[in-house]
Backbone bond lengths (Angstrom), bond angles and torsions (degrees), N, CA, C in turn:
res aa  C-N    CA-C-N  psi(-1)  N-CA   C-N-CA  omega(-1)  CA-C   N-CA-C  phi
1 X - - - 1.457 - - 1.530 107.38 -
2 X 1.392 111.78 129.96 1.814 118.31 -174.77 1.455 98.53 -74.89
3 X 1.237 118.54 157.33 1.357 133.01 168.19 1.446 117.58 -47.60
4 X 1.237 125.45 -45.69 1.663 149.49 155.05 1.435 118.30 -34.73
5 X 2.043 103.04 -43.23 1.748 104.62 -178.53 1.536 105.44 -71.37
6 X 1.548 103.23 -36.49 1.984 119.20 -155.77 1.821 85.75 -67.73
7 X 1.416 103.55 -65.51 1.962 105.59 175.67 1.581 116.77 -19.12
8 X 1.440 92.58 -48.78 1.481 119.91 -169.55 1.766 105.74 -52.59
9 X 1.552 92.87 -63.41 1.492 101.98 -166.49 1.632 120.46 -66.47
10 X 1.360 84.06 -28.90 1.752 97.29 -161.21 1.950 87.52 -76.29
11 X 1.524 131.83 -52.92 1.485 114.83 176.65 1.666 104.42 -54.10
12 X 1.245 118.84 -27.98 2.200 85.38 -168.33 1.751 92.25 -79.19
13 X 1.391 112.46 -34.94 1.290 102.18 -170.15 1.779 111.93 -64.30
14 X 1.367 128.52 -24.60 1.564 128.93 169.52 1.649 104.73 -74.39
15 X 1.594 125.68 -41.25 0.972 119.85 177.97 1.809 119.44 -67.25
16 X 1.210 111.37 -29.52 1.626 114.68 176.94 1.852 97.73 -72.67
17 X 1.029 117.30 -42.07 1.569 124.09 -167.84 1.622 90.48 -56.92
18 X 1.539 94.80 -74.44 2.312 90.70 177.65 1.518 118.82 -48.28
19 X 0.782 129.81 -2.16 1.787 152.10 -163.91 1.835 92.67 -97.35
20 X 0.974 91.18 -61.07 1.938 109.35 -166.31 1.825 86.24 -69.16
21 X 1.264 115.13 -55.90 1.815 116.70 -162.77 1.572 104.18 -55.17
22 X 1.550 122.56 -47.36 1.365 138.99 171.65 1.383 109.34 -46.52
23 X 1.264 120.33 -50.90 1.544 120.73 -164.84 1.763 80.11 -82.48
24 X 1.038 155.00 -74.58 1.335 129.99 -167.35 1.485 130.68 -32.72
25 X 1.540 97.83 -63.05 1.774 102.21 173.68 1.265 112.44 -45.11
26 X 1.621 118.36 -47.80 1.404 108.92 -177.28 1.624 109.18 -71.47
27 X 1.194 118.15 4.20 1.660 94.96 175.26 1.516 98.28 -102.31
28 X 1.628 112.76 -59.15 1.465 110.30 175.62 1.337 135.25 -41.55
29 X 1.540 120.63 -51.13 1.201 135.46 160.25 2.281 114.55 -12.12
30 X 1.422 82.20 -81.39 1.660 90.01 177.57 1.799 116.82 -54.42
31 X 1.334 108.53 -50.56 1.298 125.06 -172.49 2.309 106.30 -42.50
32 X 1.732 84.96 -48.44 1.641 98.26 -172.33 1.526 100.72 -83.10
33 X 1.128 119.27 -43.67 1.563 116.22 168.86 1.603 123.89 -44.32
34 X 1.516 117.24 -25.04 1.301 127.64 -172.80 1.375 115.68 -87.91
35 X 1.695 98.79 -36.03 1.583 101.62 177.25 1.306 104.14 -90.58
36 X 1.438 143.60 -21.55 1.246 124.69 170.30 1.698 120.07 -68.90
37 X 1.203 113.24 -54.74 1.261 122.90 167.68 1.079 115.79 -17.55
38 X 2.053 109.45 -74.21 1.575 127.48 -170.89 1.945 86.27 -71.08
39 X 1.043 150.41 -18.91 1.392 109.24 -175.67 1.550 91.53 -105.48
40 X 1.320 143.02 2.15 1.512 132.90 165.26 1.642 107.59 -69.02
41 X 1.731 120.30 -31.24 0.969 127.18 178.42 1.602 116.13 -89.54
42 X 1.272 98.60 -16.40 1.774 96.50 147.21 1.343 129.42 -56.33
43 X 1.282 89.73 -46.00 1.828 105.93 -167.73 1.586 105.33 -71.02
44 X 1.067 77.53 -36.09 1.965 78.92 -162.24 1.554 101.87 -80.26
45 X 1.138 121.48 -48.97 1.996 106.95 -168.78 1.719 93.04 -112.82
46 X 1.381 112.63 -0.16 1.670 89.71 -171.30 1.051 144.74 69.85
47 X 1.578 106.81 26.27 1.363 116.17 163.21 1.463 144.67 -84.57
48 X 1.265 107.74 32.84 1.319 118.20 164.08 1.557 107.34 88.46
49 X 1.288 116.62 164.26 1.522 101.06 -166.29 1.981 108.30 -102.31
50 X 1.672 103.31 12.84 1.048 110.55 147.30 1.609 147.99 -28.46
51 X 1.797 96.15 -56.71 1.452 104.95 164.96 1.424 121.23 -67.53
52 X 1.687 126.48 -43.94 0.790 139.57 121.64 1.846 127.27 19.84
53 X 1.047 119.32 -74.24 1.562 129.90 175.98 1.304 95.77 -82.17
54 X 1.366 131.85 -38.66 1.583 124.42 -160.33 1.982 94.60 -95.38
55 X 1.048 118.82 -22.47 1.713 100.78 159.64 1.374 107.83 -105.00
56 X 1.126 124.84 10.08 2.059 116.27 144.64 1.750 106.85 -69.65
57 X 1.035 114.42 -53.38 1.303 129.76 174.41 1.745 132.25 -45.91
58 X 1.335 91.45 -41.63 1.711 114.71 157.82 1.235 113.35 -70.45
59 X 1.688 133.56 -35.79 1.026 138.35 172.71 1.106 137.52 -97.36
60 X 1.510 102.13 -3.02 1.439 115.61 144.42 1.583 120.58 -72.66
61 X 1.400 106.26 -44.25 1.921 104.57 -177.00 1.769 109.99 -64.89
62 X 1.207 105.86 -32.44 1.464 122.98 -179.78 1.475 97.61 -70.50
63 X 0.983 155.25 -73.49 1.156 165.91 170.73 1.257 112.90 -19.47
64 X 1.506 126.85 -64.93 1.589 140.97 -163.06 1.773 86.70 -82.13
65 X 1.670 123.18 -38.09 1.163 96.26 -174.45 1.518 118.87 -75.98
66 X 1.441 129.59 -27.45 1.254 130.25 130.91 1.106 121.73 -1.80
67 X 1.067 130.03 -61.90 1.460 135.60 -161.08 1.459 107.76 -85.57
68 X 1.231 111.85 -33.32 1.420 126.40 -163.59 1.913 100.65 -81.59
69 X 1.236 96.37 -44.79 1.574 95.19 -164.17 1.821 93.53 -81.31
70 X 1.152 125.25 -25.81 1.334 132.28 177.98 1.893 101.97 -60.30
71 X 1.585 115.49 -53.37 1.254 120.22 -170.92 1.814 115.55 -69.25
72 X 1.260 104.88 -33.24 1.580 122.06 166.97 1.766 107.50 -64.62
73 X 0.948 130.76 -5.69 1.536 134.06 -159.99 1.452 91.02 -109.85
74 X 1.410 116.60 -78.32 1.784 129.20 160.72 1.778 100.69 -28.46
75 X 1.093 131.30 -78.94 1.343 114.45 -168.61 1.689 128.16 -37.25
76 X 1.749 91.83 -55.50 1.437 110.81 179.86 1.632 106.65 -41.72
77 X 1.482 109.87 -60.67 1.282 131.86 -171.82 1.840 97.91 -51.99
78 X 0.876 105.81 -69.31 1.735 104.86 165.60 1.143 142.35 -41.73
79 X 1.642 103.58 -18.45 1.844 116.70 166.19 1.373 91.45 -85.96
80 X 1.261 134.86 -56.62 0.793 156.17 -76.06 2.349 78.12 -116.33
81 X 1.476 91.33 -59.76 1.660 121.87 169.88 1.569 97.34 -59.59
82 X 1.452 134.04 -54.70 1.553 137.59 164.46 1.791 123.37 -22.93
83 X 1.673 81.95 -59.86 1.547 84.05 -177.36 1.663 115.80 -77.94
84 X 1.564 121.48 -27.80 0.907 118.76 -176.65 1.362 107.18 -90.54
85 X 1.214 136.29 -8.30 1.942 126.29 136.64 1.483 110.48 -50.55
86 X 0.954 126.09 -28.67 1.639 116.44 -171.20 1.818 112.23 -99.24
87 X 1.430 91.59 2.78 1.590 80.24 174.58 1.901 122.64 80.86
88 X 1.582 102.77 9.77 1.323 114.91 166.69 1.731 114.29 -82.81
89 X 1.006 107.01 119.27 1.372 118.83 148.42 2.161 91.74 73.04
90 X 1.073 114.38 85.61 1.935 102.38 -154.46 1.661 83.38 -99.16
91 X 1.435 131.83 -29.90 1.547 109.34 177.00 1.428 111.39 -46.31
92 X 1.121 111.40 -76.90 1.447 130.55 -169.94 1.562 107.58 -41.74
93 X 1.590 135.31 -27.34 1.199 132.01 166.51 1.373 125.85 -59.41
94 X 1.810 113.47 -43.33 1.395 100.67 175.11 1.307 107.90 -66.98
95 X 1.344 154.38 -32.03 1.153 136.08 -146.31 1.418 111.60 -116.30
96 X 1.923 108.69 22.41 0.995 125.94 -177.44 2.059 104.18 -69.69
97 X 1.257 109.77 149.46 2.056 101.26 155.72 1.797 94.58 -78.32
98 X 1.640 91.13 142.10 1.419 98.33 169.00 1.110 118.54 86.92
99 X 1.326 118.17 -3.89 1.972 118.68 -178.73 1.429 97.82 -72.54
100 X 1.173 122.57 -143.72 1.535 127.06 -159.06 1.569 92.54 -155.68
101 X 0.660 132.66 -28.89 1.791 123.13 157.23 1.309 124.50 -94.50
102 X 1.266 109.97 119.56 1.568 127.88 176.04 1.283 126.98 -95.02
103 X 1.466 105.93 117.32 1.310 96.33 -170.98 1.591 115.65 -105.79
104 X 1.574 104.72 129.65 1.788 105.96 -160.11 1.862 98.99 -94.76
């Protein structure tokens, strides 16, 4: 393996790793935001820990859809990298977001 392939491997493999870190924050992020919020708004006016579960709950649906519309983006982008390995349609690849040649 040339120095160029190992270069090669080691960026998709750091770039899939930040790929994987992204789809977390966006799920965790909302999820912890919901329960702090709803129990700061416990604390503060005393409304029961009702609100509480129901903005964990908001930040759970918010969250997974995060993740979801984040994971649909990566796929596309991955057919997207598919077809332009196979030699379909090669204009439309360079001037794709996300191809691998940049044109300055």
């Amino acid at each position: 393996m040339s120095r160029k392939d190992e270069r090669s491997v080691w960026h998709g493999a750091w770039a899939d790793a930040l790929r994987a870190t992204s789809i977390g924050w966006d799920l965790g992020l909302p999820i912890c935001g919901g329960a702090l919020l709803g129990h700061w708004l416990h604390r503060r006016f005393g409304t029961g820990y009702q609100v509480t579960i129901g903005l964990l709950a908001l930040g759970a649906m918010i969250g997974f859809y995060n993740a979801w519309r984040t994971l649909a983006r990566e796929i596309e982008r991955d057919r997207q990298r598919a077809e332009c390995d196979q030699g379909e349609d090669a204009a439309s690849c360079q001037d794709s977001p996300g191809s691998s040649s940049e044109s300055q």
